[in-house]
C-alpha positions as MATLAB code, in Angstrom:
seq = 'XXXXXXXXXXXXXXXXXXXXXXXXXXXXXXXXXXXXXXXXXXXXXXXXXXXXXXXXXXXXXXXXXXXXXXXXXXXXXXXXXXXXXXXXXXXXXXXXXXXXXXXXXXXXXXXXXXXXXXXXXXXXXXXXXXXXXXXXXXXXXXXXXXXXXXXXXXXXXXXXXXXXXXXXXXXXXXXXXXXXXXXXXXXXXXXXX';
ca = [
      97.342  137.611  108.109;
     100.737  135.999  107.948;
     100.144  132.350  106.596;
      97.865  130.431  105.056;
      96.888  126.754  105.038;
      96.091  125.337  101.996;
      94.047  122.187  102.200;
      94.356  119.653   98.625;
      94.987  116.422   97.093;
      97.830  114.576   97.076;
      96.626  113.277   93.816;
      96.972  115.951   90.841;
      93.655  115.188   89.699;
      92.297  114.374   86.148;
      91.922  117.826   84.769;
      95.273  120.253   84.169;
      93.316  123.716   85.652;
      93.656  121.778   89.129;
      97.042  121.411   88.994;
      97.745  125.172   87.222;
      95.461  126.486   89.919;
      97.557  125.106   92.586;
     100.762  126.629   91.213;
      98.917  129.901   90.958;
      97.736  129.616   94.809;
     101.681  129.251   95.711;
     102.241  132.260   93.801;
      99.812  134.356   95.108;
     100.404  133.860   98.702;
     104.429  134.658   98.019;
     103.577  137.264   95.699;
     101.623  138.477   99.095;
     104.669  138.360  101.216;
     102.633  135.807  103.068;
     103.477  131.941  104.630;
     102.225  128.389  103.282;
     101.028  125.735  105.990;
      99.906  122.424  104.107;
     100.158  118.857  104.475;
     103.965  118.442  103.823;
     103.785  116.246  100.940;
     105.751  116.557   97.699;
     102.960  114.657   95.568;
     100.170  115.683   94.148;
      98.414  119.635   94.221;
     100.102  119.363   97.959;
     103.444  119.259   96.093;
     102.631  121.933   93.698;
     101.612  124.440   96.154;
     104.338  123.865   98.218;
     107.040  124.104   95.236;
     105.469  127.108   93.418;
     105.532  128.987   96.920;
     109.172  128.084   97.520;
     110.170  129.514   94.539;
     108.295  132.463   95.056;
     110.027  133.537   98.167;
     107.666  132.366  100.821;
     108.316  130.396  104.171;
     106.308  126.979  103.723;
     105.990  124.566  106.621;
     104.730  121.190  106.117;
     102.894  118.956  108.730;
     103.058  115.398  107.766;
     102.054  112.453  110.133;
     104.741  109.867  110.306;
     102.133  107.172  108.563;
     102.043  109.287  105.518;
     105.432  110.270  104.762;
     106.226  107.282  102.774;
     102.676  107.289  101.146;
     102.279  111.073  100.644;
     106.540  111.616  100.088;
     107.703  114.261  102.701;
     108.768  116.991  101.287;
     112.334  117.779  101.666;
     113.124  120.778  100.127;
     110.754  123.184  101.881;
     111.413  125.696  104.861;
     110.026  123.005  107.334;
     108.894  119.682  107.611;
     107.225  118.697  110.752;
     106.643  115.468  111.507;
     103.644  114.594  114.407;
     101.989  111.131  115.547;
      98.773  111.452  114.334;
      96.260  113.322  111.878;
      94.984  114.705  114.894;
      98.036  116.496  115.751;
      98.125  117.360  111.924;
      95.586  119.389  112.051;
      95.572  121.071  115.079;
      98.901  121.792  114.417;
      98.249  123.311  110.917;
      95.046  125.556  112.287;
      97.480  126.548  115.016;
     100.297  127.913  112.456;
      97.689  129.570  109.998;
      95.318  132.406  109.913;
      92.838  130.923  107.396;
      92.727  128.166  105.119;
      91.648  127.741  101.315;
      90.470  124.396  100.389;
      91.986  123.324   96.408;
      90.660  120.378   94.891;
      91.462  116.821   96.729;
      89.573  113.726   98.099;
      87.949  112.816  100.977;
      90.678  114.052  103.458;
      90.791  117.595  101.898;
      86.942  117.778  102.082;
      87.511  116.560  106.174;
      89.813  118.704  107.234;
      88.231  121.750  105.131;
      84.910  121.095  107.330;
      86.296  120.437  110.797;
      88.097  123.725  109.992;
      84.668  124.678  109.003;
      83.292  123.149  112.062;
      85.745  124.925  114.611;
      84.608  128.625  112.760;
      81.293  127.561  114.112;
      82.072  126.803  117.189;
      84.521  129.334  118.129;
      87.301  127.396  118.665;
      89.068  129.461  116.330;
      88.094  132.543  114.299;
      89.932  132.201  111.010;
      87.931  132.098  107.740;
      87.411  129.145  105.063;
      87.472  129.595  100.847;
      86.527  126.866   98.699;
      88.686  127.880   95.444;
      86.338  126.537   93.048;
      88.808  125.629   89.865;
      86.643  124.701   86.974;
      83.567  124.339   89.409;
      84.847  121.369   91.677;
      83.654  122.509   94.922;
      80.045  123.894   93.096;
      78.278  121.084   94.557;
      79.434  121.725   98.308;
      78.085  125.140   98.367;
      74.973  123.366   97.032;
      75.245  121.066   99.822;
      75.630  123.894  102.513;
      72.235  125.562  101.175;
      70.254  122.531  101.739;
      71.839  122.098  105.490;
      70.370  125.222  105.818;
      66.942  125.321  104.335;
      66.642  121.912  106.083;
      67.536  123.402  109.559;
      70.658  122.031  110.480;
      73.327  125.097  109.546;
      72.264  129.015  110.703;
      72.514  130.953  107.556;
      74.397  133.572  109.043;
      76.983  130.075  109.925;
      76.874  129.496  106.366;
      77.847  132.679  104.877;
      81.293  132.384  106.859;
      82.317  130.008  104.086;
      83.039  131.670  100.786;
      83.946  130.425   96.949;
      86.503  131.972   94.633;
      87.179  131.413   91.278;
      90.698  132.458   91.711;
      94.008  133.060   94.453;
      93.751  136.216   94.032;
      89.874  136.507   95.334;
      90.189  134.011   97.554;
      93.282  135.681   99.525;
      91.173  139.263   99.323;
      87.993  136.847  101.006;
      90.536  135.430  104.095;
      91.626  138.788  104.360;
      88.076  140.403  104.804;
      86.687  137.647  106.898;
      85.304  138.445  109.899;
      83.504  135.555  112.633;
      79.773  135.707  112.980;
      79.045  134.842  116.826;
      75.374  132.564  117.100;
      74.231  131.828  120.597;
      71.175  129.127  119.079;
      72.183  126.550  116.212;
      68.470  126.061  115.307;
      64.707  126.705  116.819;
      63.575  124.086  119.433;
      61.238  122.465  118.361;
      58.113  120.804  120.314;
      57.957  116.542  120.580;
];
């Protein structure tokens, strides 16, 4: 593994362990001689990822689409700031420059890309693993979520284990680092009209 994405808000959020777990992530991935990949904003948890990994020695690239830099503030004073066209090319471009992703708290764009990520585990498009870092129990109710698209049929429990939640970097960097694909020819029974 030689970078990480790091999916999160561009909002710090209401509660202070967000924002302290986010400088912690930047410090763990340069304390692991490993590369950021994240939205390219300065705001927000995006900003203090990106800052707390910069000063910690690691390369950060940013991938910001050119409707966003004004709204989510470019950052200017990371390794690389690449600006694409759409969030499409966002986020093909960030899966394409990572190894795995860890999902921080954020809004309804974090929780997107974190399950198209998700999504392209699933469907082999990639093979790079997902971790929810649940700080102070945000992301609780997702994995609650995933168990009940499972006992309702719609996710393959063997799918579902590919995601994983970690209470800190630390863990969650050990979980990308152990994750292995699980290949499933069926996504559910077929079942008779």
């Amino acid at each position: 593994m030689k970078r990480v994405c790091v999916f999160c808000g561009s909002n710090p959020g209401l509660n202070p362990a967000y924002a302290s777990a986010a400088r912690a992530m930047g410090q763990a991935i340069a304390a692991q001689g490993l590369g950021l990949v994240y939205g390219g904003g300065h705001v927000g948890l995006m900003g203090i990822v990106a800052d707390a990994a910069m000063r910690g020695g690691a390369e950060v690239v940013g991938i910001i689409p050119e409707t966003l830099m004004k709204r989510e503030v470019g950052h200017g004073a990371i390794t690389e700031l690449r600006v694409v066209s759409t969030m499409h090319e966002r986020k093909a471009m960030m899966a394409d420059l990572a190894d795995g992703f860890i999902v921080l708290p954020g809004g309804i764009g974090t929780l997107e890309e974190a399950v198209e990520a998700f999504t392209w585990t699933q469907l082999g498009i990639h093979d790079k693993g997902l971790v929810f870092l649940d700080t102070a129990g945000y992301w609780q109710r997702m994995g609650t979520v995933f168990d009940h698209m499972v006992a309702e049929g719609f996710l393959h429990e063997r799918h579902r284990a590919m995601v994983t939640f970690a209470p800190d970097p630390d863990t969650a960097l050990e979980a990308l680092a152990r994750f292995t694909p699980v290949a499933v020819e069926k996504w559910a029974e077929k079942t008779q009209r």
